[in-house]
Biopython code that builds the backbone (N, CA, C, O; Angstrom):
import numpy as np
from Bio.PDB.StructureBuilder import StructureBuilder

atoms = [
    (1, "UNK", "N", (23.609, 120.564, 97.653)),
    (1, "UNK", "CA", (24.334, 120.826, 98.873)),
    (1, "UNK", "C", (24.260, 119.646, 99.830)),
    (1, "UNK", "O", (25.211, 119.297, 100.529)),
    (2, "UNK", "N", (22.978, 119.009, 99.817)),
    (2, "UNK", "CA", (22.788, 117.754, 101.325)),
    (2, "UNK", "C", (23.582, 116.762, 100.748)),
    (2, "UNK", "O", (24.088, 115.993, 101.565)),
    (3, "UNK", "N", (23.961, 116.461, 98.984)),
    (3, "UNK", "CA", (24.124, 115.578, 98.671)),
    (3, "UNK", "C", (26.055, 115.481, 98.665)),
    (3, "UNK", "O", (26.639, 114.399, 98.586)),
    (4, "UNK", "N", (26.733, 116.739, 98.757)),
    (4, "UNK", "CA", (27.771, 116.877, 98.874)),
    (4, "UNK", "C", (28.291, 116.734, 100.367)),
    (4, "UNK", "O", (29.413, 116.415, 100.761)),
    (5, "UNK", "N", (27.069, 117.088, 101.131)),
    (5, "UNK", "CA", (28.090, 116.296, 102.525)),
    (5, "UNK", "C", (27.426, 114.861, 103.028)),
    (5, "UNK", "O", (27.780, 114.396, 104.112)),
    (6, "UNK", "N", (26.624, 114.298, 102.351)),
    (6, "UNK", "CA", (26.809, 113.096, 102.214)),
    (6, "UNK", "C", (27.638, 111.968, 101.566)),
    (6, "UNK", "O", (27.612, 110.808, 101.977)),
    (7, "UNK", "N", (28.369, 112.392, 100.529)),
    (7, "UNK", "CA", (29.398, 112.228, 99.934)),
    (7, "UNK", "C", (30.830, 112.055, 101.285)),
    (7, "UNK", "O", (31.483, 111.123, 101.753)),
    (8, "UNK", "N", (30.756, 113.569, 101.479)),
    (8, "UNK", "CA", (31.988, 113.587, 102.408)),
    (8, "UNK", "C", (32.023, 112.701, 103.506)),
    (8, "UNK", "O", (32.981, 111.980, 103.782)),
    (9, "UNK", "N", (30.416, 112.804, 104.442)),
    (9, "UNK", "CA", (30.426, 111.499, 105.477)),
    (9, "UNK", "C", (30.716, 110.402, 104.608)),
    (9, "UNK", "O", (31.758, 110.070, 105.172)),
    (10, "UNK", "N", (30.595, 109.524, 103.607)),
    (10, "UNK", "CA", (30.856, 108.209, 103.200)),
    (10, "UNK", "C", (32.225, 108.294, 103.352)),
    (10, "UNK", "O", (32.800, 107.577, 104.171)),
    (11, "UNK", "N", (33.071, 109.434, 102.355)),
    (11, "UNK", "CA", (34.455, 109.190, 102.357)),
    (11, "UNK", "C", (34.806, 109.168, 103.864)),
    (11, "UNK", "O", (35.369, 108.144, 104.251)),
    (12, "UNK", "N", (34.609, 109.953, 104.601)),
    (12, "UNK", "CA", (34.417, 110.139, 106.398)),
    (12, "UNK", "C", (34.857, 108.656, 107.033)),
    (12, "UNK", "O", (35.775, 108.391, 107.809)),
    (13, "UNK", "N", (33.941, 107.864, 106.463)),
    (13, "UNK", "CA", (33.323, 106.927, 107.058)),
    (13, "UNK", "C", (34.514, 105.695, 106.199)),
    (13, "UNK", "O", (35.147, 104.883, 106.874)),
    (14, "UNK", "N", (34.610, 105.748, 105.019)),
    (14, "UNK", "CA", (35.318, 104.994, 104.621)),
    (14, "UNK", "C", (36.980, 105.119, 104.635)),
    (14, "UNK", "O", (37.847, 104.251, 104.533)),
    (15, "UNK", "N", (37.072, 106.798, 104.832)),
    (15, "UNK", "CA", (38.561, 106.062, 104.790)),
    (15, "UNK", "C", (38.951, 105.741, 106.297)),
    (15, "UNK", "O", (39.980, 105.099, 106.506)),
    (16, "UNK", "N", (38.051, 106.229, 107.496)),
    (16, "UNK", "CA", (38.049, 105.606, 108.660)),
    (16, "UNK", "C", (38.352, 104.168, 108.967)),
    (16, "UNK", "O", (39.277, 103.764, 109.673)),
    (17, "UNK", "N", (36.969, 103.070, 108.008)),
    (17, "UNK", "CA", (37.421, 101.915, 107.769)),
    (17, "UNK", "C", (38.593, 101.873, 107.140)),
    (17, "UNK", "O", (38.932, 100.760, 107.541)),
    (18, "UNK", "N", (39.307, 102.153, 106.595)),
    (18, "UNK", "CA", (40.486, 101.998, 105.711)),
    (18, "UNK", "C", (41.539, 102.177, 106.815)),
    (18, "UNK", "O", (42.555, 101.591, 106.443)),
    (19, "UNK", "N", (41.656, 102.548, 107.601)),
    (19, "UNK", "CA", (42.375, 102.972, 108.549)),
    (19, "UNK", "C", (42.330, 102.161, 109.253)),
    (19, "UNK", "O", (43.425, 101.681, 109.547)),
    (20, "UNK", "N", (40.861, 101.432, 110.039)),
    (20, "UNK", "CA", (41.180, 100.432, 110.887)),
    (20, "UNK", "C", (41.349, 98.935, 110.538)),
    (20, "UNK", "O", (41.467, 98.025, 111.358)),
    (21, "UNK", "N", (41.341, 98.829, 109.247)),
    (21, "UNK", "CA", (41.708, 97.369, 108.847)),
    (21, "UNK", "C", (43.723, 97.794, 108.478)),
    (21, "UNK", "O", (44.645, 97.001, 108.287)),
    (22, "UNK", "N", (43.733, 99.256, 108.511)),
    (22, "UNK", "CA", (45.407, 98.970, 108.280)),
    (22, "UNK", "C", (45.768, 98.419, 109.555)),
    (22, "UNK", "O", (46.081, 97.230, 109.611)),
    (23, "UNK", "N", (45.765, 98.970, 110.349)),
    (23, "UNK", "CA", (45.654, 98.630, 111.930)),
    (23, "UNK", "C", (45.729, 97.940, 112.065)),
    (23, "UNK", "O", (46.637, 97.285, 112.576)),
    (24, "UNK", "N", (44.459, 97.614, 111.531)),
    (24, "UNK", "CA", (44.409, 95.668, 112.119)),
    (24, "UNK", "C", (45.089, 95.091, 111.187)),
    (24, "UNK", "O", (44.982, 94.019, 111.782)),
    (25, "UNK", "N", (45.719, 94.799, 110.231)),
    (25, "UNK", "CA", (46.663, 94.315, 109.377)),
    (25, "UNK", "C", (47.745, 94.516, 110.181)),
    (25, "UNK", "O", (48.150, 93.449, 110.642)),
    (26, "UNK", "N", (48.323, 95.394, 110.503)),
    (26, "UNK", "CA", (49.493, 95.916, 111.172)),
    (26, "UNK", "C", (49.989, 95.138, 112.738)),
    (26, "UNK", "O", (51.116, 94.747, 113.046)),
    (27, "UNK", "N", (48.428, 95.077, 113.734)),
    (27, "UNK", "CA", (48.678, 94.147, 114.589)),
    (27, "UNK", "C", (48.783, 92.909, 114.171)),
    (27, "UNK", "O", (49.442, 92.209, 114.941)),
    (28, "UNK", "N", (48.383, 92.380, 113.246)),
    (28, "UNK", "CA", (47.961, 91.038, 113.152)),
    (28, "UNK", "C", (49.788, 90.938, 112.151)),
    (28, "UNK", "O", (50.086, 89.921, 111.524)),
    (29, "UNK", "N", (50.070, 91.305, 112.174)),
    (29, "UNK", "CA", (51.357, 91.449, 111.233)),
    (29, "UNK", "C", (52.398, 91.386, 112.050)),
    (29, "UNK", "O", (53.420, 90.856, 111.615)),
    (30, "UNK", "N", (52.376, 91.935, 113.486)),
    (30, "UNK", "CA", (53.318, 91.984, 114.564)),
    (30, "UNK", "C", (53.292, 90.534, 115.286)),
    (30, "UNK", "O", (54.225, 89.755, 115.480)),
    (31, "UNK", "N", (51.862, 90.421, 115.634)),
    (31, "UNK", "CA", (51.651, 88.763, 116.037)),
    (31, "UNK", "C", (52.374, 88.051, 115.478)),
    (31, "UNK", "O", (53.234, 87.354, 116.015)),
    (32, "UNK", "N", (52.054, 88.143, 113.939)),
    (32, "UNK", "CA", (52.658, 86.705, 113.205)),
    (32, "UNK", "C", (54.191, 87.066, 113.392)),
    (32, "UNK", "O", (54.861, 86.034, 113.377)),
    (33, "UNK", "N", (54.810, 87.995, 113.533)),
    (33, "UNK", "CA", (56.555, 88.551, 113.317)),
    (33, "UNK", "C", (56.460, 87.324, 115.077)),
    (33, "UNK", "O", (56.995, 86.217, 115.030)),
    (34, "UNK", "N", (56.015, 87.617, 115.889)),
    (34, "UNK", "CA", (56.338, 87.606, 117.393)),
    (34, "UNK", "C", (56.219, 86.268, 117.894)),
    (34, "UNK", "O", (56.843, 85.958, 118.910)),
    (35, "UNK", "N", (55.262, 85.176, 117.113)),
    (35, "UNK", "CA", (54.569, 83.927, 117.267)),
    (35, "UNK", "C", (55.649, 83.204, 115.936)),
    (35, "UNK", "O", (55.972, 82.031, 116.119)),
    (36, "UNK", "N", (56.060, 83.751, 114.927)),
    (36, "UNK", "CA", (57.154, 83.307, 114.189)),
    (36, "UNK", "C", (58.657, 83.079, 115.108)),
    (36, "UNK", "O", (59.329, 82.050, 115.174)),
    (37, "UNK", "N", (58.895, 84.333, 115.733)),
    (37, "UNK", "CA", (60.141, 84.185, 116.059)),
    (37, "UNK", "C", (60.175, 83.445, 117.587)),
    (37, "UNK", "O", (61.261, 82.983, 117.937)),
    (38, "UNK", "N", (58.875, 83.304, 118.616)),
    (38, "UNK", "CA", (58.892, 82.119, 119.393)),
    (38, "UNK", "C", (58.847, 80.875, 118.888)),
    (38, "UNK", "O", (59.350, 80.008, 119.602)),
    (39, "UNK", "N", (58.219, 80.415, 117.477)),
    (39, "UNK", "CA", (58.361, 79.280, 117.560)),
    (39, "UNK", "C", (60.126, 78.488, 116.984)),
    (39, "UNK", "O", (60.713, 77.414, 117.114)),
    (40, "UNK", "N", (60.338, 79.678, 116.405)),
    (40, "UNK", "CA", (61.983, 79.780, 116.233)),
    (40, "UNK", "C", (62.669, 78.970, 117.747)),
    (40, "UNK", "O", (62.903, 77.772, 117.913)),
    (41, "UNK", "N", (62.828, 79.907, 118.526)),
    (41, "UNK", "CA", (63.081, 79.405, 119.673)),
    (41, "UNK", "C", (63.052, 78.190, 120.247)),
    (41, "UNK", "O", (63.985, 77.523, 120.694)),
    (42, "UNK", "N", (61.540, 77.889, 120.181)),
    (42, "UNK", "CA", (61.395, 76.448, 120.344)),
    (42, "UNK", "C", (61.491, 75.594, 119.906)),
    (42, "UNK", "O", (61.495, 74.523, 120.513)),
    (43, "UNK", "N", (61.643, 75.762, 118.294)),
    (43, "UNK", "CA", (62.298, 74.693, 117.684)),
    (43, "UNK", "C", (63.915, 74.325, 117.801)),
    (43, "UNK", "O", (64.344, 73.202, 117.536)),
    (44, "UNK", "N", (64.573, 75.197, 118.144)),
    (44, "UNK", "CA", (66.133, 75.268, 118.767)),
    (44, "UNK", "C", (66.133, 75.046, 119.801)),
    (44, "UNK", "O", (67.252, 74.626, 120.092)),
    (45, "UNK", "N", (65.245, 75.080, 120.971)),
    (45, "UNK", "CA", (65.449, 74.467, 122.046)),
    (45, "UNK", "C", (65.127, 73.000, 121.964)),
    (45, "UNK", "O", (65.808, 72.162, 122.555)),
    (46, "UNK", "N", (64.202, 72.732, 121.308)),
    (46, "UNK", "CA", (63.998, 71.145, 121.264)),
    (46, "UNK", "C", (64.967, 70.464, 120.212)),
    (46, "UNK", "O", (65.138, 69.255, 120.368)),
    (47, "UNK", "N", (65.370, 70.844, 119.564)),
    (47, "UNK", "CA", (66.597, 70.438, 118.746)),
    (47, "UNK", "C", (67.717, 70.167, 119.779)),
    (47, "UNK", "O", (68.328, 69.101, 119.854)),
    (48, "UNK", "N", (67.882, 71.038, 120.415)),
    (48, "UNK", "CA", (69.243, 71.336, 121.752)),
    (48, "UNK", "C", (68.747, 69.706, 122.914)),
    (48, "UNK", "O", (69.634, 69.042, 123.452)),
    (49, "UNK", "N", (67.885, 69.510, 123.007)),
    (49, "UNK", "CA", (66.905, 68.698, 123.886)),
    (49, "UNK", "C", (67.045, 67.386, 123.443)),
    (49, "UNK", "O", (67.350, 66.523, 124.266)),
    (50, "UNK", "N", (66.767, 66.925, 121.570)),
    (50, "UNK", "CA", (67.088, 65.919, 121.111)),
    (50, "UNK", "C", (68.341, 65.803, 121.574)),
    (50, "UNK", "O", (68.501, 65.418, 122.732)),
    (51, "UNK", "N", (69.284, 66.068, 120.877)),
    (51, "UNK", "CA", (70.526, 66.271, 120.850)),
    (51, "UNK", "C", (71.147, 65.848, 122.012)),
    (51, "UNK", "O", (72.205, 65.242, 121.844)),
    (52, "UNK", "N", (70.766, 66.009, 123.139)),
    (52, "UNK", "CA", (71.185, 65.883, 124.733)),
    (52, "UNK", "C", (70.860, 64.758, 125.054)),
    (52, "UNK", "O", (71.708, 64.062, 125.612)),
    (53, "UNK", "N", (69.560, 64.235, 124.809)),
    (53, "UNK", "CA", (68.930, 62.831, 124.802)),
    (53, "UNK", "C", (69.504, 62.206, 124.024)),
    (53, "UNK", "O", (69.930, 61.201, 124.594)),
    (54, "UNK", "N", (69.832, 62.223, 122.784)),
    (54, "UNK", "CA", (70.315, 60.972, 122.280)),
    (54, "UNK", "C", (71.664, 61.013, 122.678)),
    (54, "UNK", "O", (72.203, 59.909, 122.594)),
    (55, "UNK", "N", (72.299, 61.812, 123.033)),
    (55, "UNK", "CA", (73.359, 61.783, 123.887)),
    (55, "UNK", "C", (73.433, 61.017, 125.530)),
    (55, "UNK", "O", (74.545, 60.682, 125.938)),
    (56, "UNK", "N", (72.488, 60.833, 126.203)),
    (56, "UNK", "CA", (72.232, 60.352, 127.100)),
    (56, "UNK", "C", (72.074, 58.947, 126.724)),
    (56, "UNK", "O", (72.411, 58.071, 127.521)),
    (57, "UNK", "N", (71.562, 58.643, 125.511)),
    (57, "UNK", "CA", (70.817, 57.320, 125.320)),
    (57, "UNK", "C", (72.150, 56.705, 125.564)),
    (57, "UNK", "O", (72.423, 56.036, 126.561)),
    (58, "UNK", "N", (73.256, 57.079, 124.224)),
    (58, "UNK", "CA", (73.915, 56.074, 123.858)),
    (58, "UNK", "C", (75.505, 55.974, 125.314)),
    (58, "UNK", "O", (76.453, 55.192, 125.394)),
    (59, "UNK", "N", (75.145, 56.992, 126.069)),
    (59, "UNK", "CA", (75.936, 57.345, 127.363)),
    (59, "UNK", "C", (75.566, 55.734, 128.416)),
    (59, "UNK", "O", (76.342, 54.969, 128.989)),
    (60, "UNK", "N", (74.123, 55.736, 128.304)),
    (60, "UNK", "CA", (73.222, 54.665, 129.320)),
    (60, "UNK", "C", (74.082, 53.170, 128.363)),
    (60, "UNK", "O", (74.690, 52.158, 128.709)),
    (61, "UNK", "N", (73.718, 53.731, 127.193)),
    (61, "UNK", "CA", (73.969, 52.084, 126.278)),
    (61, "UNK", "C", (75.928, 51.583, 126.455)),
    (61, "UNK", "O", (76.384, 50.444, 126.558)),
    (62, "UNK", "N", (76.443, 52.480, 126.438)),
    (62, "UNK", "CA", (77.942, 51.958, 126.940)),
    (62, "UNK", "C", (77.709, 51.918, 128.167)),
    (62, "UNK", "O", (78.591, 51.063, 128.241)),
    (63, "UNK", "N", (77.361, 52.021, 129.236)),
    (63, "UNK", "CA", (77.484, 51.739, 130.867)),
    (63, "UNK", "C", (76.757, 50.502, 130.521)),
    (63, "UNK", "O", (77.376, 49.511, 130.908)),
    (64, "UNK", "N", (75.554, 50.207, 129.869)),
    (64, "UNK", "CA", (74.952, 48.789, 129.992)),
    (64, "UNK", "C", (75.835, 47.769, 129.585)),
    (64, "UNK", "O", (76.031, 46.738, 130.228)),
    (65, "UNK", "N", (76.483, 48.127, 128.274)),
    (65, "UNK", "CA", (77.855, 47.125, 127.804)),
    (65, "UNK", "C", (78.815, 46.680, 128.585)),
    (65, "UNK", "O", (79.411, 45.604, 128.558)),
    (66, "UNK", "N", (78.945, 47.796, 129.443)),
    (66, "UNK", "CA", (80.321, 48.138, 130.421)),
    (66, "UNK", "C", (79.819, 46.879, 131.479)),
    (66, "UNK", "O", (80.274, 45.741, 131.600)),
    (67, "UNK", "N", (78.788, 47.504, 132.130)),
    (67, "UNK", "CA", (78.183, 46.318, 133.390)),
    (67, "UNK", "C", (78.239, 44.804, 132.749)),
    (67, "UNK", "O", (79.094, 44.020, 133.159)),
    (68, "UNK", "N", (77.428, 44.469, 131.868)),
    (68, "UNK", "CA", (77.220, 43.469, 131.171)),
    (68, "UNK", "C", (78.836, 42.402, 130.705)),
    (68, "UNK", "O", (79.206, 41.257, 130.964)),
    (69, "UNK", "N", (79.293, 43.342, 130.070)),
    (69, "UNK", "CA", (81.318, 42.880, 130.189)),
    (69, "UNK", "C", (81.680, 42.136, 131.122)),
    (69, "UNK", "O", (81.957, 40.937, 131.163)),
    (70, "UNK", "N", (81.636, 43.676, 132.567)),
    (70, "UNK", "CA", (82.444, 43.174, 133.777)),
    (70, "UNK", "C", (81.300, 42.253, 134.501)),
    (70, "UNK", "O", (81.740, 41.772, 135.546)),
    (71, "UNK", "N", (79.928, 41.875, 134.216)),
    (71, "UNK", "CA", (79.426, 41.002, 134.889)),
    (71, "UNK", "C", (80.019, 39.357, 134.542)),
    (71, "UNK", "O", (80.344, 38.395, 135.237)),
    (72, "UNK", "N", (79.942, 39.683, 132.884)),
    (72, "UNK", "CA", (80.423, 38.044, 132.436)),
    (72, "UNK", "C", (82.100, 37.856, 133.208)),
    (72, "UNK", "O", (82.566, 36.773, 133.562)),
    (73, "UNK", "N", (82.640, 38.903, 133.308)),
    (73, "UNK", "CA", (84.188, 38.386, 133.442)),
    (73, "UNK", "C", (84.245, 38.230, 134.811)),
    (73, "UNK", "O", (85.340, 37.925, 135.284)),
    (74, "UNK", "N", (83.257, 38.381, 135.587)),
    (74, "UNK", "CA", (82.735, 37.781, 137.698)),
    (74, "UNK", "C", (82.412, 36.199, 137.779)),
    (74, "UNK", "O", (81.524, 35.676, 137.107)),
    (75, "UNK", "N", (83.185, 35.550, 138.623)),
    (75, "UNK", "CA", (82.276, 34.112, 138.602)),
    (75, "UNK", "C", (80.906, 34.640, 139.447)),
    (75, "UNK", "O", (80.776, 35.670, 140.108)),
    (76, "UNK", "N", (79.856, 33.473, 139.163)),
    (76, "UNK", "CA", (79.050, 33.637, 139.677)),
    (76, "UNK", "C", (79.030, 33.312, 141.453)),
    (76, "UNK", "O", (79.833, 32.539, 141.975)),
    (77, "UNK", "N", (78.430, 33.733, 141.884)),
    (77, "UNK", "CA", (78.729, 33.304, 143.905)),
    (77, "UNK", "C", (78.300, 31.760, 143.900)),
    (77, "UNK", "O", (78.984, 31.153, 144.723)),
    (78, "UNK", "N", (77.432, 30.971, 143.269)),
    (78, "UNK", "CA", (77.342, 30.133, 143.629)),
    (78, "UNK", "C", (77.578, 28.976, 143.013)),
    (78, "UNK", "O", (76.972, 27.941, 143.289)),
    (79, "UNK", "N", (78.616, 29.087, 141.999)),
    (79, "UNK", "CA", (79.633, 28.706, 141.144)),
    (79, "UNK", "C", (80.841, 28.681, 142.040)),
    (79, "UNK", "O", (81.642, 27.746, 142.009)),
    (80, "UNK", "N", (80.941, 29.515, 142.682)),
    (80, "UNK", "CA", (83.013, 29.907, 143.720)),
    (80, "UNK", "C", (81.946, 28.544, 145.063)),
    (80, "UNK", "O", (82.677, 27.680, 145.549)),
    (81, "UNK", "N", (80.621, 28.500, 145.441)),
    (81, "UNK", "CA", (80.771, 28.142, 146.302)),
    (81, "UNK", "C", (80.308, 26.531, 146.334)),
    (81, "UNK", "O", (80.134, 25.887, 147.368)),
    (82, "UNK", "N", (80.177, 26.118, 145.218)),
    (82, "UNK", "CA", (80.033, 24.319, 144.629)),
    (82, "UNK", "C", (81.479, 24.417, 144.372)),
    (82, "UNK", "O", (81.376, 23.504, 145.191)),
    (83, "UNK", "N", (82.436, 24.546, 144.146)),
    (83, "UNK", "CA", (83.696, 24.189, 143.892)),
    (83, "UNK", "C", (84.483, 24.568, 145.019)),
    (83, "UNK", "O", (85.673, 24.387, 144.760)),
    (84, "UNK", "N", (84.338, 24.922, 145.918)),
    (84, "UNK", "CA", (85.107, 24.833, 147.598)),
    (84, "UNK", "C", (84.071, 23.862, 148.067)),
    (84, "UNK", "O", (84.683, 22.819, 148.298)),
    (85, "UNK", "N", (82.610, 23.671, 148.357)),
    (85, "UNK", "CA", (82.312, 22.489, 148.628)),
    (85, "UNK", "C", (83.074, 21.187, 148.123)),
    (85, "UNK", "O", (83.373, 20.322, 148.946)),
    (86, "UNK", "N", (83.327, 21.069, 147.047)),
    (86, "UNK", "CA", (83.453, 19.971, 145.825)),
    (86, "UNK", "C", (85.022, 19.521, 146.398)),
    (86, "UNK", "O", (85.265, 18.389, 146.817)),
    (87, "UNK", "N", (85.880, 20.465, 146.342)),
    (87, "UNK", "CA", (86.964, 20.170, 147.104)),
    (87, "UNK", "C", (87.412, 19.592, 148.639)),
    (87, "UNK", "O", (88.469, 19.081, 149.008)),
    (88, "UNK", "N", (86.119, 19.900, 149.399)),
    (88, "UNK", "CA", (86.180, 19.466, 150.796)),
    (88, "UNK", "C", (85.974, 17.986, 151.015)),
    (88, "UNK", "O", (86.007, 17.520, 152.155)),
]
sb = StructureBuilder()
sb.init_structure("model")
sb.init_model(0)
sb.init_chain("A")
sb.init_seg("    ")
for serial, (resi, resn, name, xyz) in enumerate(atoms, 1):
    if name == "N":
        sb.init_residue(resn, " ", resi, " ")
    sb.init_atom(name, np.array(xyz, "f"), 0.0, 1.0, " ", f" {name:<3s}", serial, name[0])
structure = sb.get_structure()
């Protein structure tokens, strides 16, 4: 008889544990679903981020061309002002 409800407390006892490692499988299962699908996110936002930047880069790199162009096609000021001296 003592030895049959010692039996039952083990099963008691074990399928208890059995229960809280489902649990905990189960949270730890939601984490990874929840920490998966943020890093989703953030990898599409920083993709979106590259994307904008190297868009910016090559935006900066034609305005530098652009300046650089219309600088060569400017005389210089003190080039216009040795050649009105030079003439006087």
């Amino acid at each position: 008889m003592r030895r049959l409800s010692i039996e039952r407390c083990l099963i008691l006892v074990f399928a208890f544990a059995l229960l809280l490692s489902g649990y905990g499988w189960w949270q730890g299962s939601r984490e990874l679903k929840a920490t998966t699908t943020a890093n989703n996110h953030l990898r599409q936002a920083l993709g979106d981020l590259v994307v904008n930047i190297a868009a910016k880069d090559r935006e900066i790199d034609r305005l530098q061309q652009a300046l650089c162009q219309a600088s060569e096609q400017l005389p210089l000021p003190h080039e216009s002002d040795s050649s009105d001296s030079a003439e006087r």
